[in-house]
C-alpha positions as YAML, in Angstrom:
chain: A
units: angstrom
residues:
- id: 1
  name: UNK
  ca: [2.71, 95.33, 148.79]
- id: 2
  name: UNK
  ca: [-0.88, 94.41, 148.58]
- id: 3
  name: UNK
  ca: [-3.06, 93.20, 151.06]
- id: 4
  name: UNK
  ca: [-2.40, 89.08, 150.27]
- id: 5
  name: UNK
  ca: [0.85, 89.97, 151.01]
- id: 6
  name: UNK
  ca: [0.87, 92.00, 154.09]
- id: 7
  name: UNK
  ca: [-1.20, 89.20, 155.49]
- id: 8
  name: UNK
  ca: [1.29, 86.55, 154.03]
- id: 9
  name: UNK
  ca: [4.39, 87.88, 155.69]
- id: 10
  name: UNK
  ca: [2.53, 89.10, 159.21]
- id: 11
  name: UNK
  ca: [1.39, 85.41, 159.67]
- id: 12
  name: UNK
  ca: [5.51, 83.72, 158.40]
- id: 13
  name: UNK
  ca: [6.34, 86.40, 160.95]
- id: 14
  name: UNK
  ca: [4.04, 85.46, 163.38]
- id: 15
  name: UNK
  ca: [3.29, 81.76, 163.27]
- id: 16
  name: UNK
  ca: [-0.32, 81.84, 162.52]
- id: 17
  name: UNK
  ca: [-2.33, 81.08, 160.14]
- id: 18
  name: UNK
  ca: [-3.48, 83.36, 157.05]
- id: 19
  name: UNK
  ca: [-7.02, 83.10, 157.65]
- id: 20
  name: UNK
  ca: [-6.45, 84.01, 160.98]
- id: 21
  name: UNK
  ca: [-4.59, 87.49, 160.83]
- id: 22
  name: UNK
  ca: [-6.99, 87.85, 157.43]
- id: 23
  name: UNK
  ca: [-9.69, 87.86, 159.82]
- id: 24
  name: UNK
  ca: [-7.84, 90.56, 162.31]
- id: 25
  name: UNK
  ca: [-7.00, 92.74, 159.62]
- id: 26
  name: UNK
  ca: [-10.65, 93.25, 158.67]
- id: 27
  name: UNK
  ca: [-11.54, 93.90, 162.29]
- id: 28
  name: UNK
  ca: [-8.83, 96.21, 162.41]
- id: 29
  name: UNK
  ca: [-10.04, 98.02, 159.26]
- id: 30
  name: UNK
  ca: [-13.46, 97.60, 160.04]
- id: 31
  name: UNK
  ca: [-12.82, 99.44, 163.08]
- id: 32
  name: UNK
  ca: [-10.95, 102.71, 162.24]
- id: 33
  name: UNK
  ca: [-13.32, 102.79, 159.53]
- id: 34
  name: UNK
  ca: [-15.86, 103.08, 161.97]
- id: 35
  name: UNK
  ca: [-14.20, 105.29, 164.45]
- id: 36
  name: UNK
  ca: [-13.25, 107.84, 161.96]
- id: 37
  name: UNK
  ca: [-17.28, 107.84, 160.37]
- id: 38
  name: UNK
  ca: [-17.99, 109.24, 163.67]
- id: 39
  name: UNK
  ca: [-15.76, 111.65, 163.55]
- id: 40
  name: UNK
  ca: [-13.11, 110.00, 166.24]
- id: 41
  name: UNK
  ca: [-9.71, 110.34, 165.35]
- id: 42
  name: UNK
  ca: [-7.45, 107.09, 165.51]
- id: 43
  name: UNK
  ca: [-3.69, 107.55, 166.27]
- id: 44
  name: UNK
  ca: [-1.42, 104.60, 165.75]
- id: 45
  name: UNK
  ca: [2.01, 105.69, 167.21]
- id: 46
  name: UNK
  ca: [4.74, 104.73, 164.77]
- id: 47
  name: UNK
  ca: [1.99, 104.04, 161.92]
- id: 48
  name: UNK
  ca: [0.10, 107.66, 161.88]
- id: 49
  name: UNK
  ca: [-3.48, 109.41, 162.23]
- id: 50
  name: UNK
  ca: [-6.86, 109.03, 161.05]
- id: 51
  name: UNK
  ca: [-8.90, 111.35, 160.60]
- id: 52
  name: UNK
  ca: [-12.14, 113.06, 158.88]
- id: 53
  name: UNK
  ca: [-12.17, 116.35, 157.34]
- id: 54
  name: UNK
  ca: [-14.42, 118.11, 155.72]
- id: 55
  name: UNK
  ca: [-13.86, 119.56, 152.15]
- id: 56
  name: UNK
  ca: [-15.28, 122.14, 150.52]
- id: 57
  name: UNK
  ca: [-17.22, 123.10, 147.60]
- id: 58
  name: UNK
  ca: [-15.21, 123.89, 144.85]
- id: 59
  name: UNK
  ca: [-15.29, 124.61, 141.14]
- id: 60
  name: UNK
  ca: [-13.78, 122.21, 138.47]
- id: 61
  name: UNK
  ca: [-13.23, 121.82, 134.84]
- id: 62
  name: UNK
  ca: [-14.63, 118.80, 133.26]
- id: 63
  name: UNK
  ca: [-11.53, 117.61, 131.45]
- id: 64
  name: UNK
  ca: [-13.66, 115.96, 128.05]
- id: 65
  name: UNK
  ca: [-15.79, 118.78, 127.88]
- id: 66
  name: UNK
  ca: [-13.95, 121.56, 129.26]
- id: 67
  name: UNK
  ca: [-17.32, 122.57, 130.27]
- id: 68
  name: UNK
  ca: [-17.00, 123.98, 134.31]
- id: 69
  name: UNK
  ca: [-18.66, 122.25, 137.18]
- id: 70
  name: UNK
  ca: [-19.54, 122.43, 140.76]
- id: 71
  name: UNK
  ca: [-18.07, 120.11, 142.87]
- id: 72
  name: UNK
  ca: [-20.16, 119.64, 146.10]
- id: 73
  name: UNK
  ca: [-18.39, 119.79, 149.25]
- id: 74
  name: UNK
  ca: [-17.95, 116.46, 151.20]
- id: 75
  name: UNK
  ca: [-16.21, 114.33, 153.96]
- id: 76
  name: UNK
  ca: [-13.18, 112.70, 153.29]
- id: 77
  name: UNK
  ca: [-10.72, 110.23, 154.57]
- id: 78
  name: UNK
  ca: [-7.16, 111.82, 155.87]
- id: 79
  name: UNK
  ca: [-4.00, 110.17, 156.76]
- id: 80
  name: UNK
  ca: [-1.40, 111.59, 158.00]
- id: 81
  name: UNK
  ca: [2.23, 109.61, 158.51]
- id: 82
  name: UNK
  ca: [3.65, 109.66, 161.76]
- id: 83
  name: UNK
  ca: [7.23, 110.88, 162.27]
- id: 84
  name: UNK
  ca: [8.83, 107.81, 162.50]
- id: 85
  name: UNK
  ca: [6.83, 106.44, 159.33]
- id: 86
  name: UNK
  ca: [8.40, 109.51, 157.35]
- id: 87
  name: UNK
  ca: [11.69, 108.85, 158.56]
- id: 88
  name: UNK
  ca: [11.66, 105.65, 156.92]
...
């Protein structure tokens, strides 16, 4: 399911329209996203958790080459699935 659709069957489900819950859905993402860039972490019970982490440095193999690199350390996005999500 892509994003058309998730918005498609929210607003059959709902009885509004598409532009409406499009515009929602971007708050909502809009939102975490900004929540998690300051470090917050967002729980969505039933759904899961948000959260940054911070990853680091690391050595890698460029796969063309074969030639080794460094990769730098850096934030990153994690989700994790909520026990009733992985029950599914």
């Amino acid at each position: 399911m892509n994003k058309g659709e998730l918005i498609e069957a929210i607003a059959k489900k709902v009885a509004l329209p598409k532009t409406q819950i499009d515009n929602v859905l971007k708050e909502v993402i809009d939102i975490i996203g900004k929540s998690v860039k300051k470090g917050e972490q967002v729980q969505l019970v039933g759904l899961g958790t948000f959260k940054r982490v911070n990853r680091k440095a690391r050595a890698g193999v460029n796969p063309i080459t074969g030639a080794k690199i460094k990769i730098p350390a850096r934030k990153a996005l994690k989700f994790t699935a909520s026990a009733a999500l992985k029950k599914l």
